[in-house]
C-alpha positions in Angstrom: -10.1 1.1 11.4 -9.9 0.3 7.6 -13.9 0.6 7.5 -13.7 3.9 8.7 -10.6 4.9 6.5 -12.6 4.1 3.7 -15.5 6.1 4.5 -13.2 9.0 5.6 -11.9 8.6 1.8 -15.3 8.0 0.5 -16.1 11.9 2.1 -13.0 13.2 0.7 -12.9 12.1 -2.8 -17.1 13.0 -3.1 -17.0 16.0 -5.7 -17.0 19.3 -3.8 -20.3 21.4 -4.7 -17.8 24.5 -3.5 -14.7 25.8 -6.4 -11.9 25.3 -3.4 -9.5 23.1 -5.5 -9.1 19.2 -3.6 -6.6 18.4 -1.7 -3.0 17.0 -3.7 -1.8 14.1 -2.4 0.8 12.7 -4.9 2.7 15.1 -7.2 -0.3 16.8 -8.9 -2.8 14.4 -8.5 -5.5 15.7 -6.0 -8.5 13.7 -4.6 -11.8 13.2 -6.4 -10.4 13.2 -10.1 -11.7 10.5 -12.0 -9.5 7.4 -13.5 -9.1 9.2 -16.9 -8.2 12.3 -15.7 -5.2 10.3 -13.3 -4.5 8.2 -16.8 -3.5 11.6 -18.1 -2.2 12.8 -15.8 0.2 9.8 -15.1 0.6 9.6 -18.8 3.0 12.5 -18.4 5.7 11.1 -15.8 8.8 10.3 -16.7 9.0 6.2 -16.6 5.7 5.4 -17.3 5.1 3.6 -21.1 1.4 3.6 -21.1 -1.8 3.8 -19.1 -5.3 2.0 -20.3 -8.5 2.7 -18.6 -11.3 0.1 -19.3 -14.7 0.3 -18.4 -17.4 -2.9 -18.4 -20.6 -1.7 -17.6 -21.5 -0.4 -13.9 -18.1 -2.0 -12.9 -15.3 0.4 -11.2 -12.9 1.2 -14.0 -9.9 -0.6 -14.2 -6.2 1.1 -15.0 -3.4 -0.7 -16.7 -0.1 0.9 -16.3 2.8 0.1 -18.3 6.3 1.3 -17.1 9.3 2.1 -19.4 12.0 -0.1 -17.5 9.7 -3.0 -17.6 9.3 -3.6 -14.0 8.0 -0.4 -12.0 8.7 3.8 -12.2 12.5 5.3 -10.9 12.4 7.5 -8.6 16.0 7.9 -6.3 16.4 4.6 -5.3 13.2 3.8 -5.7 11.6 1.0 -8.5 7.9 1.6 -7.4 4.6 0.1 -9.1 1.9 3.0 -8.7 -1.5 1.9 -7.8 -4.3 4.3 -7.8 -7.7 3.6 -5.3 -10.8 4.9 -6.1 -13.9 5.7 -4.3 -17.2 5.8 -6.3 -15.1 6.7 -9.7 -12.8 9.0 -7.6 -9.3 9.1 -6.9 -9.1 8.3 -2.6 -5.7 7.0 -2.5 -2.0 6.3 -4.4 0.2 3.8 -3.2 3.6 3.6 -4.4 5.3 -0.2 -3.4 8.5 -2.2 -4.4 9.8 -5.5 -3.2 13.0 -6.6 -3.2 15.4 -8.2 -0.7 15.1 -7.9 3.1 18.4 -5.7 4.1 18.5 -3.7 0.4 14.5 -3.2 1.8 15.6 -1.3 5.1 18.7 0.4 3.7 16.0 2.7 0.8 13.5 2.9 4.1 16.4 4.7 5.7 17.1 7.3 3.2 13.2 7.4 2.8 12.4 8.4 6.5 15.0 11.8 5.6 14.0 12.5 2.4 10.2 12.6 3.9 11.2 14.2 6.9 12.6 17.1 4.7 9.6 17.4 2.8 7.1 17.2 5.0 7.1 19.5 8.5 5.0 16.9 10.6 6.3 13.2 11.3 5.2 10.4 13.4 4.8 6.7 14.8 1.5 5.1 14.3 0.4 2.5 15.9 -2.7 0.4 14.0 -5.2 -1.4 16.2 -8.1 -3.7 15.3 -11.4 -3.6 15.9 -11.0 -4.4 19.4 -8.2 -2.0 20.1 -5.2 -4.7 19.9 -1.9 -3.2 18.4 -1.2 -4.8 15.4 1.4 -2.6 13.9 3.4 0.6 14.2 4.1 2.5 10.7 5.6 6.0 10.2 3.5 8.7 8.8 4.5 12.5 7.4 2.4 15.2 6.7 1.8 18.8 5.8 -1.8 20.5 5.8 -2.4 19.0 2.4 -1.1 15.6 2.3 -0.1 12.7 4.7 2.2 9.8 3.5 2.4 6.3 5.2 5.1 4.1 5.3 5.2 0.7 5.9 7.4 -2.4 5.4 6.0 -6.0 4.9 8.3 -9.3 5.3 8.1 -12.1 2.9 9.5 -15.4 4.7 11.4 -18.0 3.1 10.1 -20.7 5.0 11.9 -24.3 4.6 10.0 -26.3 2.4 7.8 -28.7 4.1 7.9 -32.0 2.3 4.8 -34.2 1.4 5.7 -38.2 1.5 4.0 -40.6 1.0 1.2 -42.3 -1.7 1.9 -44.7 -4.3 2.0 -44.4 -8.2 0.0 -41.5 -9.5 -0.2 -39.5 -5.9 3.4 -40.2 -5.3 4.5 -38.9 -8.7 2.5 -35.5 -7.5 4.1 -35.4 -4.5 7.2 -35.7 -6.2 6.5 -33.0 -8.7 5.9 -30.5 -5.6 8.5 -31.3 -3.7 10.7 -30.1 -6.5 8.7 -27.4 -7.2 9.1 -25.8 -3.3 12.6 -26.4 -3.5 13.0 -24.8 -6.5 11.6 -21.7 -4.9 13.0 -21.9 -2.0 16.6 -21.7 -3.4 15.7 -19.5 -5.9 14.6 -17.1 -3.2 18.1 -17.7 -1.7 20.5 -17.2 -4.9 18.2 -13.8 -5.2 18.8 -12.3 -1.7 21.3 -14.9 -0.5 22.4 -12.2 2.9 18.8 -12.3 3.8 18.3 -16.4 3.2 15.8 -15.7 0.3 14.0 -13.3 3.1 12.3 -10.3 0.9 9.9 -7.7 1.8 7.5 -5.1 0.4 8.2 -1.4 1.4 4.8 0.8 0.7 4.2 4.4 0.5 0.3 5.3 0.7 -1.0 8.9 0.2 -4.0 10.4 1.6 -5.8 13.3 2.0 -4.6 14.7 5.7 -8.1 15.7 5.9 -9.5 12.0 5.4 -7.1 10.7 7.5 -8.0 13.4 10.4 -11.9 12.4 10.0 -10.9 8.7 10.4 -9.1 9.3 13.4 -12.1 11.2 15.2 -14.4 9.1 14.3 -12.0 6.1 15.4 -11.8 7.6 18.7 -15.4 8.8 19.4 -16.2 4.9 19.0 -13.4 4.4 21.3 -14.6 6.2 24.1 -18.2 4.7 23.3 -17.1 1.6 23.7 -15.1 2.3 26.8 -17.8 4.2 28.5 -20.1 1.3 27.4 -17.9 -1.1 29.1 -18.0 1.1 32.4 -21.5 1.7 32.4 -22.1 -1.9 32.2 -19.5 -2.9 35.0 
């Protein structure tokens, strides 16, 4: 499925030989400008310090983006890190992600899922598959003609630290060494989300071009029905 995403992107963001305007997809950042024009762009929000764009040779440009609070761009409740993809020099994708303690996590997702539902006219539950049509998650998604936004939540785990024993002299002093180390973060996850035991997670927003998105899932689903009638034919 991400293969296909991609290419889906790699249509959209391709510079349009027509003067119909690409599609937005974060404030008024549309698909297909280039890094500089989204460093100048972004340049102009309110939280954001600084943006760099640096170029070595035939390698895809790379952005540095400074934020004013130190940490990541306000916006509501949100802290978010903004991290622009781009697709042969063109802007395919921003995804807008914070991490922070398990249950604070799940209480912004729940005033996120309104304040996208009032926004956008079309919402939904998607389900992601693999290659070999196996569930492997279920994220929400909003859209309007323009624009569709994915949300997702990742869980970090604060696994109990698994000791190493054993070895004499040098090797034991090692062992030693990271045995502290693992506690260390392991209770260091807990005195930061102590409700949660130290669990965190990641809560992403992703925004595409609806149009990508809508190529992806035809093409995802003519190979689908491929497959299938493959299977039949052969049974």
């Amino acid at each position: 499925m991400l293969v296909y995403l991609l290419a889906a992107l790699q249509i959209a963001a391709a510079p349009s030989s027509s003067q119909e305007p690409q599609p937005v997809i974060w404030r008024e950042f549309r698909v297909g400008i280039t890094p500089e024009q989204f460093a100048e762009g972004l340049r102009k929000e309110e939280g954001i310090s600084s943006v760099e764009v640096t170029r070595k040779g035939k390698k895809p440009a790379k952005i540095k983006i400074a934020y004013a609070a130190g940490n990541g761009m306000q916006i509501g409740d949100l802290n978010v890190t903004v991290t622009p993809s781009f697709i042969n020099d063109r802007l395919g994708s921003v995804t807008l992600s914070e991490t922070g303690c398990y249950s604070t996590v799940e209480a912004k997702l729940e005033k996120l899922v309104t304040a996208l539902g009032e926004k956008y006219p079309q919402q939904q539950r998607v389900k992601f598959v693999n290659t070999d049509g196996v569930s492997v998650d279920t994220q929400r998604a909003f859209n309007n003609q323009e624009t569709r936004v994915t949300v997702s939540v990742s869980p970090i785990e604060n696994p109990y630290p698994q000791h190493i024993y054993g070895g004499t002299g040098f090797m034991a002093s090692l062992n030693k060494v990271a045995n502290s180390m693992a506690d260390s973060t392991y209770n260091s996850n807990i005195e930061g989300c102590p409700i949660d035991k130290g669990r965190k997670a990641t809560l992403q927003l992703e925004y595409v071009s609806q149009g990508a998105f809508m190529a992806e899932h035809l093409k995802e689903s003519a190979d689908q029905a491929a497959k299938a009638k493959a299977t039949r034919d052969g049974l």
